[in-house]
N, C-alpha and C positions, 0 to 999 in steps of 0.2 A: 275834610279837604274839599274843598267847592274850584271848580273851570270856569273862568269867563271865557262864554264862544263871543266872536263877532260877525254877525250875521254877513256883516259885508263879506268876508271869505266864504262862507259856504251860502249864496244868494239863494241857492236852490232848497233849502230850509223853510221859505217862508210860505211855501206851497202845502205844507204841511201845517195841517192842526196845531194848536198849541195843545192840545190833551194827547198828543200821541207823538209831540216831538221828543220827549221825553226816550221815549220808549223806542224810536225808529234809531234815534243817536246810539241806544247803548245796542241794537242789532248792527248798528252799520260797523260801529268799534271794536265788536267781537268780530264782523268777518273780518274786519282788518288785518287783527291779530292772527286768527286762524292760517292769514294768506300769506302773512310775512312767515310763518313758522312754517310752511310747506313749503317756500322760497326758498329760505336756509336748508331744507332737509332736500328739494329740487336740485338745487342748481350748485348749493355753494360748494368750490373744488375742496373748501379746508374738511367739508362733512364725509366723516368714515365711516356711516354705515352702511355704504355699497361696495365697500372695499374688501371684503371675504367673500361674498360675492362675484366679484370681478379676479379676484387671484383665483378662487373653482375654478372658473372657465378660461384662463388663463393654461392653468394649469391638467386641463381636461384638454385644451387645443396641442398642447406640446406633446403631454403621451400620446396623441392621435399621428401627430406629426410623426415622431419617432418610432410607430408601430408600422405608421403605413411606408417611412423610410427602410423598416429592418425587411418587410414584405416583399419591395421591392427588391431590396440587394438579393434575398432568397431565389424571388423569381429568376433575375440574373444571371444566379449563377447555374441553378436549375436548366436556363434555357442554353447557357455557355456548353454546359456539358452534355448535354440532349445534341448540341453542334458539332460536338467532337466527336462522342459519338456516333452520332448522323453519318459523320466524315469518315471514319473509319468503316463503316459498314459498307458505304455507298466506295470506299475503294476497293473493299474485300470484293464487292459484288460486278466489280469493272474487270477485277482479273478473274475473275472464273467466267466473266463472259468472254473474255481473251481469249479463255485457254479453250471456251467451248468452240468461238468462232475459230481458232486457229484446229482444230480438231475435226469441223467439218469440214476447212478445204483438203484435211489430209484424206478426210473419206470421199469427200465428189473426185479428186484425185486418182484415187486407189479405184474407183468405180467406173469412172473413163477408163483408166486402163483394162479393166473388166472386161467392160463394153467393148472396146475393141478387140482384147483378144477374142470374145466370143462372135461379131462380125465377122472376125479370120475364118474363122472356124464353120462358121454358118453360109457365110456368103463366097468366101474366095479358096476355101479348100473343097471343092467339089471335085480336083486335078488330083492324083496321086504325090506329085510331085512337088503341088506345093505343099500338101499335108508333111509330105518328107522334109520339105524342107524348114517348117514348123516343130518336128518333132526333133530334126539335127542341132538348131539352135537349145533348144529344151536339155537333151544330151550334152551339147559344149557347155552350158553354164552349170550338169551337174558334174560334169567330171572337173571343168577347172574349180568349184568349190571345193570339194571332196580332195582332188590331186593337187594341191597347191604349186608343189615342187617342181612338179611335170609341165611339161609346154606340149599343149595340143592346140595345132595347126589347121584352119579351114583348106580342103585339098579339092572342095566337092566339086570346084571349076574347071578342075584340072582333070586330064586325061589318063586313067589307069593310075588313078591314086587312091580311091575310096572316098568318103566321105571327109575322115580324118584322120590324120599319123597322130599319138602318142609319144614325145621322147621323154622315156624316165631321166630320171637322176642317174641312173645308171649308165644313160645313153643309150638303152634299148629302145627300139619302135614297134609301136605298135600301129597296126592298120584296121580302122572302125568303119562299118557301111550302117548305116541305117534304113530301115526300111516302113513305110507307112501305109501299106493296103489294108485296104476291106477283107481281099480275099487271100486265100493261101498264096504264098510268096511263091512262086513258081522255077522249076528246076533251074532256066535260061539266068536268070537271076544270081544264080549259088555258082554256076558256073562263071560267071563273069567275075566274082568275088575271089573264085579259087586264083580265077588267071591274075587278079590284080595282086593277091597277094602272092606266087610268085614273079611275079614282074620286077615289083619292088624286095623282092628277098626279105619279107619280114613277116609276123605272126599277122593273125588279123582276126576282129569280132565282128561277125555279122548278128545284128541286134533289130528285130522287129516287135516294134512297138506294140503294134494291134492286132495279129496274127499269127497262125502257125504259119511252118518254112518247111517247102515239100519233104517227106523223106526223114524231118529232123525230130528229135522230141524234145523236151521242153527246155532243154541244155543238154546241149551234145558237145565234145572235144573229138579233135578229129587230128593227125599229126598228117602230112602228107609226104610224100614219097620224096620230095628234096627236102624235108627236113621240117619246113614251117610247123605251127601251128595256129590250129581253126577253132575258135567257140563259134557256136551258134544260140542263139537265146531267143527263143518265141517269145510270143505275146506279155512283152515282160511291161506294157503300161510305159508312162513315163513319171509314174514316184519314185524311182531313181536305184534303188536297194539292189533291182537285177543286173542295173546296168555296171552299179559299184562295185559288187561282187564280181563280176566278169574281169573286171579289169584288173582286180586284185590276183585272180587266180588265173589270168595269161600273166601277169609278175610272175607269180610265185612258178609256173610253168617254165616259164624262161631260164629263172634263176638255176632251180631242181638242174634245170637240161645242163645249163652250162656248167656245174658243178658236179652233175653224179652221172648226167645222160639220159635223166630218166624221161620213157615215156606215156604217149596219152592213156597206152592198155592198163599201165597202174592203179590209174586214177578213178577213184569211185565216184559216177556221177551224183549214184541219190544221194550218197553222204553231202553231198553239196548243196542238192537240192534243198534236203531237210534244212540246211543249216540260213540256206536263202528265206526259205518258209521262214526263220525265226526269225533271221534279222527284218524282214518285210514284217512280223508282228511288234518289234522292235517301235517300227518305221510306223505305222498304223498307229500303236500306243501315243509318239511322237504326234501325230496328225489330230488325234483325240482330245491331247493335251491342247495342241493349237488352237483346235474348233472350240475348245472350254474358255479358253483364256479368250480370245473373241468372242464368245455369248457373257463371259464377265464383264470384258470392257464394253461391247454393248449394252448392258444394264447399265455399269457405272454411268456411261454417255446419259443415260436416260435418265439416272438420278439427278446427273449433276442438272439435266433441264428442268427437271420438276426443280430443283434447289434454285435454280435462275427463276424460272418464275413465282417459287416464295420469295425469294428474295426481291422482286416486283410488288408484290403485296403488301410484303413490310412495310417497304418505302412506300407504298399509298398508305397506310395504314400511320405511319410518323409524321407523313406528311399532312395528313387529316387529326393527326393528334396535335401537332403544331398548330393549325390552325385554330385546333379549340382553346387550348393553351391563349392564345394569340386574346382571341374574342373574350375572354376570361380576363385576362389580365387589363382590356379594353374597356371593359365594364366595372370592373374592378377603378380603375382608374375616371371614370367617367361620372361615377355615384357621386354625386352631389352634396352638402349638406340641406336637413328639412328644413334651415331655418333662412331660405335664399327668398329672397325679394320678387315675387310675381309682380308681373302687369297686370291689372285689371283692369277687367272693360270702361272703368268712370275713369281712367288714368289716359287713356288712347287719346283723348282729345285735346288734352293738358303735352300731349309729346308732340301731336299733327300740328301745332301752335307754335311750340319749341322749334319744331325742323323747319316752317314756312320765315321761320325769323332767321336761323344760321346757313339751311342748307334747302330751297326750295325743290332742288331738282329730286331728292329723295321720299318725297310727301307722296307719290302715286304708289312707288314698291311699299313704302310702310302701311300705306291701306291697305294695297294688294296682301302684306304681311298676314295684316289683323283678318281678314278673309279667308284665307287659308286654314288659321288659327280655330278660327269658329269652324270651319268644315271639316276640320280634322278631329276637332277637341283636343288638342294637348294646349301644354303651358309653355308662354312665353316668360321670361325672367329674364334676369340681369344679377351679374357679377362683377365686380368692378369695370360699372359701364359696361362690359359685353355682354350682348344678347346672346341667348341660347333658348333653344325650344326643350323641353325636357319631357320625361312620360309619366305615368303615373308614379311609379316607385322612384320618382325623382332620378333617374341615368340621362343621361346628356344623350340626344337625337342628335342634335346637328349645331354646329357653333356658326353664328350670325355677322360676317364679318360688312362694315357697312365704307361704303368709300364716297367718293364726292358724288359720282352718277350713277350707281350700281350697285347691289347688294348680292351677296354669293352666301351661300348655305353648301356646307360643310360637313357631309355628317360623317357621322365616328359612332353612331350606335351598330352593334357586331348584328342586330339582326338587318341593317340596311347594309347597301354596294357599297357602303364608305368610298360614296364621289361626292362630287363640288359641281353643283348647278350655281349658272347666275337665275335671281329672281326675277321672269318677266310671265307674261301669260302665255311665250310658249313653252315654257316648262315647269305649268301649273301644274298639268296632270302628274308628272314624274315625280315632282316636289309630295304631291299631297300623297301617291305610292310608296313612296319613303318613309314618310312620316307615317303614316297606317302600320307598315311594315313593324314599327317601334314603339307602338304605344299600349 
């Protein structure tokens, strides 16, 4: 099989030897062929052996997709309930600081009044009188606790009435002096006591707080010649047991009289005494319990602060756990794929070209760009048209957002402030601290 060429079609043939056209013809018709078959195997859509190929990574992007979708719903719900929690701790911790605040106004409270009675006591009872009259009020609030039933009346204003009447249930009276010296309660005193209580025709206790009572010993009963009768009760304090027992046993004096006659010679004082002495151990026991149960609720107070201030810690501690969480899932989120599109430096002048044709006003920031770039060394790239700077292990620094006259950087890398500078030279320096901070 023989080809006639015609020279006119390929003119550029005659340039060529005739001993070696031969030969240049059957190189030039095998590359021909060569080009056409990598053409077909190049370009043409009908050609399938890129198509197993392209389903792999088809199919290599979908489970990524679906991985990093299930990652996220985990993180989600991970952070939902880390919230709920959060929430409920952070109101466990609101009411026990409640009950601690509401706690100490009861003790500044409690502590003013302290404070003041012990002022009384320091500053304004130097006077006999007022100390009496300190220690009377002390006496009315033990016997109206103690006598519920009973109505005892302040008289201390009134003239030849004693301190206080007593009216039982009964309807009997009783007549109370009190007394608050330093020193022994002196005769002039006992006598005035005898005259008030027959004045008024009723029994009557004279009760000294902080002293012996001339003549008297430490409870004495005394009946007197029109009938009455007299306790007398030394240094009996005011924790209250001497003063309660007095009062029970002029009752019980009264009742005895007006039913059998009997009188005060019957009556055995030590047995009383002794029986005072118990119930005041009674009373002490009482006083011991109280001082304990206040050094408990004192500790407790002091746990529940230490427990406020764990519970202080926590919350810094969740709230720094959060954050790392945060910056985690930031990064997480921010990792790149290795196969993204760098800018290279032979490409910068191919873009400074581009933007002096569409958008002039941004040609100085995108040098300024590439300046910065080189002084920091990290990478600029693109993602669907968007810039971003990224670091070595390829995590996204900062997102490049570009507008008509200005460029702003964005960053979002967890070890930067995750803030938004605009690009100009004066916030080169901050921009390029950023960027150091992340790469």
């Amino acid at each position: 099989m023989s080809i006639t060429i015609n020279y006119e079609d390929i003119p550029w043939i005659e340039n060529i030897s005739e001993e070696s056209r031969y030969s240049e013809l059957i190189k030039i018709i095998s590359l021909g062929r060569n080009i056409i078959e990598f053409t077909q195997v190049s370009i043409n859509p009908e050609c399938s052996i890129f198509n197993p190929l392209c389903k792999k990574i088809e199919d290599i992007e979908s489970d990524t997709r679906n991985v990093r979708l299930i990652e996220e719903q985990k993180m989600e719900t991970t952070r939902l309930l880390m919230n709920k929690e959060l929430s409920t701790v952070t109101s466990q911790i609101n009411n026990i600081h409640d009950n601690i605040k509401a706690d100490r106004c009861d003790h500044l409270s409690n502590l003013r009044k302290i404070q003041d009675s012990i002022s009384v006591f320091t500053n304004a009872s130097n006077k006999s009188s007022v100390k009496g009259s300190i220690s009377e009020h002390i006496i009315e609030d033990i016997i109206k606790n103690f006598f519920k039933e009973d109505i005892i009346a302040n008289t201390s204003k009134e003239s030849k009435k004693g301190d206080y009447q007593l009216t039982t249930k009964g309807g009997q009276s009783i007549l109370i002096e009190v007394k608050n010296y330093k020193t022994v309660v002196d005769q002039k005193e006992v006598d005035k006591f005898i005259r008030d209580v027959q004045y008024n025709k009723m029994s009557g206790i004279f009760i000294s707080t902080t002293s012996r009572i001339v003549r008297k010993r430490l409870l004495e009963i005394e009946e007197l010649p029109s009938g009455e009768f007299t306790i007398y009760i030394s240094d009996t304090g005011i924790a209250g047991e001497s003063i309660i027992m007095s009062v029970l046993l002029m009752k019980e004096l009264l009742s005895k009289k007006s039913k059998l006659g009997a009188i005060s010679n019957s009556i055995d004082t030590d047995l009383i005494l002794n029986n005072i002495e118990k119930f005041s151990d009674v009373c002490k026991i009482i006083c011991n319990m109280t001082t304990t149960i206040n050094k408990i609720r004192t500790a407790i107070n002091e746990n529940l602060q230490e427990l406020h201030n764990e519970s202080y810690r926590c919350e810094y501690e969740i709230k720094n756990l959060f954050k790392k969480i945060k910056y985690e899932i930031v990064s997480e989120l921010n990792k790149i794929d290795a196969n993204i599109e760098i800018i290279n430096k032979d490409e910068r002048d191919l873009i400074i070209e581009d933007y002096n044709t569409k958008n002039k006003n941004l040609v100085p920031l995108i040098e300024l760009l590439f300046i910065i770039q080189d002084k920091v060394d990290c990478r600029l790239s693109t993602i669907n048209e968007k810039w971003i700077f990224i670091n070595r292990e390829n995590e996204k620094i900062c997102d490049i957002k570009k507008y008509k006259t200005k460029i702003e950087l964005k960053f979002v890398h967890k070890k930067s402030h995750c803030i938004q500078l605009e690009l100009n030279n004066f916030n080169r320096e901050l921009i390029e601290s950023e960027l150091f901070k992340s790469i």
